[in-house]
C-alpha positions as CSV (number, residue, x, y, z in Angstrom):
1,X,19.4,-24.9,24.5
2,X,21.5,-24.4,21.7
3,X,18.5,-24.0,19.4
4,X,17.2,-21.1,21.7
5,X,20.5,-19.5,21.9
6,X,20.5,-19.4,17.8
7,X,17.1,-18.1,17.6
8,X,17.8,-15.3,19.9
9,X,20.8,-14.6,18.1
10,X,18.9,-14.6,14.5
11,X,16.0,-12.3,15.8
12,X,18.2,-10.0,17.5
13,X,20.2,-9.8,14.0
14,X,17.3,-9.4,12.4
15,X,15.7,-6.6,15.0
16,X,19.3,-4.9,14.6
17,X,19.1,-5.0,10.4
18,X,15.7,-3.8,10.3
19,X,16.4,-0.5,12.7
20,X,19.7,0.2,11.0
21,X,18.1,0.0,7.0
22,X,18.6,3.2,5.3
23,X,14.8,3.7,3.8
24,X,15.3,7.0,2.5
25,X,11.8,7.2,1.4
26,X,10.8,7.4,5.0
27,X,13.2,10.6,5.3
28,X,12.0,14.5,5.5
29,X,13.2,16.9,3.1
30,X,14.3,20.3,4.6
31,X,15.8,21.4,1.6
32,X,14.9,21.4,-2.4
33,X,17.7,23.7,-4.2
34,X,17.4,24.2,-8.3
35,X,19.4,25.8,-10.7
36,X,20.1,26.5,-14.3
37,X,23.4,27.7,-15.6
38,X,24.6,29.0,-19.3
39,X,28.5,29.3,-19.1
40,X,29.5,31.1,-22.2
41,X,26.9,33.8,-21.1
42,X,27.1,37.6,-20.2
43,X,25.0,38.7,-17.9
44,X,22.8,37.1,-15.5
45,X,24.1,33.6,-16.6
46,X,23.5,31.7,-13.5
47,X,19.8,31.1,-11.4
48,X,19.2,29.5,-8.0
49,X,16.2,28.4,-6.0
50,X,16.5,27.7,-2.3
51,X,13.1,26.2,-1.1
52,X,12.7,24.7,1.6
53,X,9.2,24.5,4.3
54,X,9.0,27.9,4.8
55,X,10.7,30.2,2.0
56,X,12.0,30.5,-1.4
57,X,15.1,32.3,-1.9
58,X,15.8,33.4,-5.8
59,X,19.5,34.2,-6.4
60,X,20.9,35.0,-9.5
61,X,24.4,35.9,-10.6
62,X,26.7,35.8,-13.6
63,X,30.3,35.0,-13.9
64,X,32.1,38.7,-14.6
65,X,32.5,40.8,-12.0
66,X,30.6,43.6,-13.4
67,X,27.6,41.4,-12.8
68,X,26.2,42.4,-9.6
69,X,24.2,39.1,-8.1
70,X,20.7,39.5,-6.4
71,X,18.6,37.8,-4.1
72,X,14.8,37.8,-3.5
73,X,13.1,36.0,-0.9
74,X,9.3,35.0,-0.5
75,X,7.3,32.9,1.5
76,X,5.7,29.7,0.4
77,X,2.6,28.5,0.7
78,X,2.2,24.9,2.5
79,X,0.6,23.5,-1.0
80,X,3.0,24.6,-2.8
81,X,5.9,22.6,-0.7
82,X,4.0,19.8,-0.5
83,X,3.8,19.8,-4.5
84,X,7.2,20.1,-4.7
85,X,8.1,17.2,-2.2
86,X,5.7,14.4,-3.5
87,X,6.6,14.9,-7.0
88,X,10.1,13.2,-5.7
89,X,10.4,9.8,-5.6
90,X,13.7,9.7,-3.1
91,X,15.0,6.3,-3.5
92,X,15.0,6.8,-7.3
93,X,16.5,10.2,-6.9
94,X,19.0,9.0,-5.0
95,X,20.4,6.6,-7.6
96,X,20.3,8.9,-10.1
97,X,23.5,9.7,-11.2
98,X,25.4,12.9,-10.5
99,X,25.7,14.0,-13.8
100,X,23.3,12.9,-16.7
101,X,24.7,13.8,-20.4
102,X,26.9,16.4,-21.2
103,X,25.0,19.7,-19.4
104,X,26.7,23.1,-20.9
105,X,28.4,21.2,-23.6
106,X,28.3,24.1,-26.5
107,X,26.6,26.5,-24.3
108,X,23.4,24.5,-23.9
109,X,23.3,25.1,-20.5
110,X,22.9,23.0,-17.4
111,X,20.0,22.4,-15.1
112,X,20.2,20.4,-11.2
113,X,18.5,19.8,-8.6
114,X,19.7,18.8,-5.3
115,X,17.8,17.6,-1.8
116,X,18.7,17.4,1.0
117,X,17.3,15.4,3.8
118,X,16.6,15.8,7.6
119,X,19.0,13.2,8.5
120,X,21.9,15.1,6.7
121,X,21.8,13.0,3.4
122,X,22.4,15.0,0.2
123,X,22.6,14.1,-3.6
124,X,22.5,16.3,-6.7
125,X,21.9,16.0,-9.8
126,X,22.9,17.9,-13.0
127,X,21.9,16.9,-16.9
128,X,21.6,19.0,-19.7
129,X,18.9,22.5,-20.0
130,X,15.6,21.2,-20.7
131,X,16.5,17.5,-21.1
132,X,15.8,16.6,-17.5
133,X,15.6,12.7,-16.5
134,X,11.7,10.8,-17.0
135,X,11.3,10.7,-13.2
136,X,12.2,14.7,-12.5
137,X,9.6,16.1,-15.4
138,X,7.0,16.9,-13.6
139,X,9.0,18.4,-10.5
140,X,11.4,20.4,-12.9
141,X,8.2,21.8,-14.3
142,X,7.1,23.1,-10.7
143,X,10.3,24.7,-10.6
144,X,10.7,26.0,-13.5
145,X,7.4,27.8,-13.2
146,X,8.4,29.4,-9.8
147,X,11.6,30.0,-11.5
148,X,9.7,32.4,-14.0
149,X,6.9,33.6,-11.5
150,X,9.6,34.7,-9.0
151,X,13.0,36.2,-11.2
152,X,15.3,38.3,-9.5
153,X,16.4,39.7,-13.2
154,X,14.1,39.8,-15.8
């Protein structure tokens, strides 16, 4: 009896571990944001890309008040989300560490990218312009073409 009793108990731990685990790869993303950022900069000094399944919002802004900040907005096409979201490995991504190098030391600027998940799960990351991490260089490249096709400010 007692040997029943423990195996009931071990399964249902078991049962209970396996529908609590946190397999992030199994999660949605509803929303891919990217940015770059120059600090010592007049102008437009700061860029922002919203994406998520359905649009692409383009902001950019500076950091004087002179600097009036825009916004564009586009549509995106379904191969073009799907690009975006299987060049990210999650679980990798998410134990990359917030900040990678020293981005905008001496003005050298600061790209990031941050996702967040369905379930409410968020992480970003920021390292230094054009130095991005070995697992994000093909994504950043996606963005940073849409990030050119698409400027608010040219």
């Amino acid at each position: 009896m007692k040997n029943c009793i423990y195996r009931t108990i071990i399964i249902l731990f078991a049962l209970f571990l396996t529908t609590c685990s946190d397999d992030i790869n199994s999660e949605k993303i509803k929303t891919i944001k990217y940015g770059t950022s120059f600090g010592m900069c007049v102008g437009y000094c700061k860029h922002e890309m919203i994406v998520d399944s359905k649009k692409i919002i383009y902001n950019s802004s500076g950091s004087r008040e002179d600097v009036i900040a825009k916004t564009n907005s586009v549509s995106i096409k379904n191969s073009t989300w799907e690009t975006l979201n299987s060049g990210i490995e999650m679980k990798s991504f998410f134990e990359l560490p917030e900040t990678i190098g020293c981005p905008d030391c001496a003005d050298g600027g600061a790209e990031w990218l941050e996702i967040e998940l369905e379930n409410g799960d968020t992480h970003k990351v920021v390292f230094e312009y054009y130095n991005e991490p070995e697992i994000l260089k093909k994504v950043i490249e996606e963005f940073r073409g849409l990030m050119t096709e698409n400027e608010v400010v040219k």
